[in-house]
ROMARRO-349344 format. One record per atom (N, C-alpha, C, O): residue number from 1; residue in three letters; atom name; x, y, z. Coordinates in steps of 0.1 Angstrom, whole numbers. Layout:
BEGIN
NUM:ALA:CA:X:Y:Z
...
***
This chain:
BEGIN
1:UNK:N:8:-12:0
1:UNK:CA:0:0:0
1:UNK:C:9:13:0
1:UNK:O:17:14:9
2:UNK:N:8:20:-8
2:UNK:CA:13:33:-12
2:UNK:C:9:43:2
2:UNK:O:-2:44:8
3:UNK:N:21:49:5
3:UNK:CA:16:62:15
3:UNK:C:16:72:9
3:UNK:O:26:74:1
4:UNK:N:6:83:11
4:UNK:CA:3:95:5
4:UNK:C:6:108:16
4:UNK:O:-4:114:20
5:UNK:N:15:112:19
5:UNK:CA:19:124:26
5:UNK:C:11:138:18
5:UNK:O:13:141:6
6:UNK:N:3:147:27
6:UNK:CA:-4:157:18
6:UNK:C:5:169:25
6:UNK:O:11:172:36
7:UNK:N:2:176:10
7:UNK:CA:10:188:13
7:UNK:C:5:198:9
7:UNK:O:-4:198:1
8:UNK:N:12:210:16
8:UNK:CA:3:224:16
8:UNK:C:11:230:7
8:UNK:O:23:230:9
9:UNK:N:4:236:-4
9:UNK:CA:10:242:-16
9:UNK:C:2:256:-18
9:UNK:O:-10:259:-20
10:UNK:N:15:264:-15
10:UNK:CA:16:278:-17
10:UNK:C:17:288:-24
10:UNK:O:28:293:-21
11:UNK:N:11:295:-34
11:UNK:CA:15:307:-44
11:UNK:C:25:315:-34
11:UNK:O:24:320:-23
12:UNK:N:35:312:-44
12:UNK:CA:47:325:-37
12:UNK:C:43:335:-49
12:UNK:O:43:332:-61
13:UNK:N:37:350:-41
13:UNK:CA:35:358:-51
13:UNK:C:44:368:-49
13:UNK:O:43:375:-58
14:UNK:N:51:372:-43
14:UNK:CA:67:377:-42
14:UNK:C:76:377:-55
14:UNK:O:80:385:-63
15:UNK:N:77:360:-54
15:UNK:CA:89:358:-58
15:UNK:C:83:350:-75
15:UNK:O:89:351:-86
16:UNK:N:73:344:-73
16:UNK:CA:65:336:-81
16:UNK:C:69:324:-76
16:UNK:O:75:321:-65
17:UNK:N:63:316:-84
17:UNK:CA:61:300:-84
17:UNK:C:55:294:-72
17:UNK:O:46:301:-68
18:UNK:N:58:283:-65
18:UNK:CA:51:278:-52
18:UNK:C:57:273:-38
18:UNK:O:69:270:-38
19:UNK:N:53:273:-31
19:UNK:CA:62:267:-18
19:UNK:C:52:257:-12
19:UNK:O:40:260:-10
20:UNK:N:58:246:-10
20:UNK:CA:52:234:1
20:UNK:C:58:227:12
20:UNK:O:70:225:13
21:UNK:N:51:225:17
21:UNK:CA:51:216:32
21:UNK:C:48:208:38
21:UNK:O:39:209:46
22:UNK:N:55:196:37
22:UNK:CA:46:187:42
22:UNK:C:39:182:53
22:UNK:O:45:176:61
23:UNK:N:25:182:55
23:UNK:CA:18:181:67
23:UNK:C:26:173:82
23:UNK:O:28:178:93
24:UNK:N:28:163:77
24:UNK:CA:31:154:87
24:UNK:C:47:152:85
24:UNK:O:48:142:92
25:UNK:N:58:155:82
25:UNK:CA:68:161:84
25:UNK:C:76:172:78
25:UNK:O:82:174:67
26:UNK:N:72:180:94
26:UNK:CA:77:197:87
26:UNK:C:88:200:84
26:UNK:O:90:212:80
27:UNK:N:105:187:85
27:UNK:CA:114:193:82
27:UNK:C:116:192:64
27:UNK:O:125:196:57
28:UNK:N:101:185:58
28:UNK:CA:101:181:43
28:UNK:C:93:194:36
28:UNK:O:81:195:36
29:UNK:N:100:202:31
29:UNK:CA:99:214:21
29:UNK:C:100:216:13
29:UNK:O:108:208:10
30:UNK:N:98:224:2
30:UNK:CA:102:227:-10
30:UNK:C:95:236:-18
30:UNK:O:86:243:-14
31:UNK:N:101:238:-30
31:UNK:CA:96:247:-40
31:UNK:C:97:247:-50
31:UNK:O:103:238:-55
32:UNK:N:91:257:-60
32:UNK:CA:98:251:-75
32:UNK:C:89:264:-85
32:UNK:O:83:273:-79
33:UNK:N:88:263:-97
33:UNK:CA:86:277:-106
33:UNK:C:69:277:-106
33:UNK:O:62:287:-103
34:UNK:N:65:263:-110
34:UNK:CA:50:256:-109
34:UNK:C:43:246:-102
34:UNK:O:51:242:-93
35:UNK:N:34:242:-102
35:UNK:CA:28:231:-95
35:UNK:C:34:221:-92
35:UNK:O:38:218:-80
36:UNK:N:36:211:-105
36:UNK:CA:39:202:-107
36:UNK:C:56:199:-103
36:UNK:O:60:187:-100
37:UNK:N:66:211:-103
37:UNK:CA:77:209:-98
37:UNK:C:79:210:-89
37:UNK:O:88:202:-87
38:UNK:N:75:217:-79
38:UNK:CA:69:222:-65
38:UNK:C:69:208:-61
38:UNK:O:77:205:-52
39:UNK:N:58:195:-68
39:UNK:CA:57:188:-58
39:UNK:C:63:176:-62
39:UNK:O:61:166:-55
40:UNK:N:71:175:-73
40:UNK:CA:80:168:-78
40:UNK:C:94:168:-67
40:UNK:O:98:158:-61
41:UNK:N:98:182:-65
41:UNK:CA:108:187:-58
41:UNK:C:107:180:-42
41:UNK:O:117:179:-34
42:UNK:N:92:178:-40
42:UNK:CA:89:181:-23
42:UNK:C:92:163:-23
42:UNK:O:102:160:-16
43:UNK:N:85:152:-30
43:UNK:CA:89:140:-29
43:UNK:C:101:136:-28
43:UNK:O:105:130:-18
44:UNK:N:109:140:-37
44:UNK:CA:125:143:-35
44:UNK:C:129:145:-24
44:UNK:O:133:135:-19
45:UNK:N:129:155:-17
45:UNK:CA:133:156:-8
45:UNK:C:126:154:4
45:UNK:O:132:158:14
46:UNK:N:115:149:8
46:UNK:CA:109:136:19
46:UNK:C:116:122:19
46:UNK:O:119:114:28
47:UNK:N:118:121:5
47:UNK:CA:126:104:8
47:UNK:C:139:110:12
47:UNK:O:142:103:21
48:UNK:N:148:118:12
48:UNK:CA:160:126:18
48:UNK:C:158:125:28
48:UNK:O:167:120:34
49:UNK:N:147:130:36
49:UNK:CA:144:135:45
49:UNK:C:141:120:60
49:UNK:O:144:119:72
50:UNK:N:131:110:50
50:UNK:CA:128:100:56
50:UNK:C:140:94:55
50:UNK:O:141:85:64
51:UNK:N:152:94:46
51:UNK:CA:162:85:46
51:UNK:C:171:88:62
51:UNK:O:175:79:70
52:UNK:N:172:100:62
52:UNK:CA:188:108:71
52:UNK:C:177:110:86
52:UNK:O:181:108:97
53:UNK:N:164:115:81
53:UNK:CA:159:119:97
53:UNK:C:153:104:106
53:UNK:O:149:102:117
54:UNK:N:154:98:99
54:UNK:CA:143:86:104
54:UNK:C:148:72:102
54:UNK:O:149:65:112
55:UNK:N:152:67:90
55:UNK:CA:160:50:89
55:UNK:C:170:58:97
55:UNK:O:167:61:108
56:UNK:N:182:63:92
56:UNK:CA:197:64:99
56:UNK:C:196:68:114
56:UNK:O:204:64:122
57:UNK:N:188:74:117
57:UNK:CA:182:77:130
57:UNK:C:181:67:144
57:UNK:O:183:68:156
58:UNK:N:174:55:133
58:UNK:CA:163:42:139
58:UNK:C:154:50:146
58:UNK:O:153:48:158
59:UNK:N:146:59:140
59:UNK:CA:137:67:144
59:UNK:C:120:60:138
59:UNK:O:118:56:126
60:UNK:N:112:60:147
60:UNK:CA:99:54:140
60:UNK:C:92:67:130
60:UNK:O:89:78:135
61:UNK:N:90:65:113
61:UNK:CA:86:73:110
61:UNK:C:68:78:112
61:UNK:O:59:70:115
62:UNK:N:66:89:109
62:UNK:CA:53:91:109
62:UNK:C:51:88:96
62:UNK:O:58:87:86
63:UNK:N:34:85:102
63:UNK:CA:25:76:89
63:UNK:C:16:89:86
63:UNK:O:13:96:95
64:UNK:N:14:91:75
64:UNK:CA:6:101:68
64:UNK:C:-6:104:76
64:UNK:O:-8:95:84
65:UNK:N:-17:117:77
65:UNK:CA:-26:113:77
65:UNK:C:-34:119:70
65:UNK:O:-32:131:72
66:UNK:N:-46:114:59
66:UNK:CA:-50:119:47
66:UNK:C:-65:113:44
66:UNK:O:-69:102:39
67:UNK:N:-70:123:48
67:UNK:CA:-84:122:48
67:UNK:C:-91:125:30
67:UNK:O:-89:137:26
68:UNK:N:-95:120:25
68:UNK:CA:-97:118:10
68:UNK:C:-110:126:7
68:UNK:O:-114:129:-4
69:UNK:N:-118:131:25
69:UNK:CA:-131:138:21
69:UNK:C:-124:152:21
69:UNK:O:-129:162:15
70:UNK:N:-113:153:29
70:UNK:CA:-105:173:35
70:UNK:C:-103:177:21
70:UNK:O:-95:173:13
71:UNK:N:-115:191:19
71:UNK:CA:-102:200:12
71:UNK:C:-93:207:16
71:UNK:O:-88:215:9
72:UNK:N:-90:204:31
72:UNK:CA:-77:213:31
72:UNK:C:-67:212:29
72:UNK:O:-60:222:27
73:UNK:N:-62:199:27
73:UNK:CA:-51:194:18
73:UNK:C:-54:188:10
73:UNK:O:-56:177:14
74:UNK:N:-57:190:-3
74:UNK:CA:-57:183:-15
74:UNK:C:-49:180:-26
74:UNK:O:-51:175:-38
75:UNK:N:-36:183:-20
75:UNK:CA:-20:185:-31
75:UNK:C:-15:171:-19
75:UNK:O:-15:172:-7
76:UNK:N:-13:160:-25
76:UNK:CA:-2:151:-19
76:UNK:C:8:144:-27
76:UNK:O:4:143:-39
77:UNK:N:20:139:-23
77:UNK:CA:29:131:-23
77:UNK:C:30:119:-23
77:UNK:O:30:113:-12
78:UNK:N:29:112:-32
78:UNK:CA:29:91:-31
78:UNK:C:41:88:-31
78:UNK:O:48:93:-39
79:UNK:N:46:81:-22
79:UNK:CA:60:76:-18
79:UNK:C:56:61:-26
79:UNK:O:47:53:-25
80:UNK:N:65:61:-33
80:UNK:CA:68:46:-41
80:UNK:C:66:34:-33
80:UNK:O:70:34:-21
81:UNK:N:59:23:-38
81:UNK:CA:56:12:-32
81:UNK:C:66:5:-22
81:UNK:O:65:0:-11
82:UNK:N:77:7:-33
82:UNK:CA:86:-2:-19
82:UNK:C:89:4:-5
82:UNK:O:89:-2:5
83:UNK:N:93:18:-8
83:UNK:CA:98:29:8
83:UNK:C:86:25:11
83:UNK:O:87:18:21
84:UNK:N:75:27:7
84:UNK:CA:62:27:19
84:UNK:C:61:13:26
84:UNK:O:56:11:37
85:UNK:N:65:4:19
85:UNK:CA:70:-11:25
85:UNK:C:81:-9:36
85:UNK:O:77:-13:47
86:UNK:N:89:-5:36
86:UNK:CA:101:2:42
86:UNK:C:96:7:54
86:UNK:O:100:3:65
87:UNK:N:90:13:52
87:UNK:CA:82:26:64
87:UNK:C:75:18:71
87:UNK:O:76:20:83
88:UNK:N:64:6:67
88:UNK:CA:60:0:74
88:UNK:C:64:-13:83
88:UNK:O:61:-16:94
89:UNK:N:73:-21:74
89:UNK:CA:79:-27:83
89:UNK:C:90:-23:89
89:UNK:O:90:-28:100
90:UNK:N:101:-14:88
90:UNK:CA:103:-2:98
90:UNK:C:99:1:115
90:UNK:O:106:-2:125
91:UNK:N:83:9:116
91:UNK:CA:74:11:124
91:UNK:C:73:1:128
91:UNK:O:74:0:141
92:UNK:N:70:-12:123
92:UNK:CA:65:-25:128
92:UNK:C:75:-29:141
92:UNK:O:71:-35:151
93:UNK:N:89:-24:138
93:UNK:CA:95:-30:148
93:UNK:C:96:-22:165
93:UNK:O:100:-28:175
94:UNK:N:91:-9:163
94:UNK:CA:84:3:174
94:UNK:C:79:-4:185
94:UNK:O:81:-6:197
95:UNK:N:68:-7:171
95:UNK:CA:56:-10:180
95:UNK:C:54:-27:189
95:UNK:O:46:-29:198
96:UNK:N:64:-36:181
96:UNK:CA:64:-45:187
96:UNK:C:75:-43:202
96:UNK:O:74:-49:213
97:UNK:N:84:-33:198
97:UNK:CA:94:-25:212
97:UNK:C:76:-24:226
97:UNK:O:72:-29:236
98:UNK:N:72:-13:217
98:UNK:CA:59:-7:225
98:UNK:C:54:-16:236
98:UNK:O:53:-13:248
99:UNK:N:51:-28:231
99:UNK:CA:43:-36:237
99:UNK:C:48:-40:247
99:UNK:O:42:-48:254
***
């Protein structure tokens, strides 16, 4: 199952183009001239971000949360099948600590 990280996408009217954020990890940012690079850019740099902040870490990552009825985030991020495999058996080992 694919994880979908939603992100908040910004008219930069300053400068032009857009800025985004990702909901559920705010050190994952980005920008870009248009939409679509904006959020090309922001995937990019979340799996950077999930690589160095969270695997190298042994940090449990946060799981998306993305409600499909919200328009308040309607711009998101699909992390490729396998990292989202990654992420979850990852977490899996947390939560078996947890118990």
């Amino acid at each position: 199952m694919k994880l979908r990280y939603p992100v908040e996408l910004t008219r930069d009217i300053e400068i032009g183009g857009f800025t985004t954020q990702v909901k559920d990890i705010p050190s994952a940012y980005s920008e870009g001239d248009c939409r679509e690079e904006a959020l090309t850019m922001t995937l990019s740099v979340l799996l950077d971000v999930l690589r160095f902040n969270y695997f190298e870490r042994n940090c449990p990552v946060p799981i998306p949360f993305f409600d499909d009825d919200s328009d308040e985030y309607s711009d998101y991020v699909e992390i490729p099948e396998d990292i989202s495999a990654k992420i979850h058996t990852f977490n899996a080992r947390f939560e078996s600590i947890a118990l």
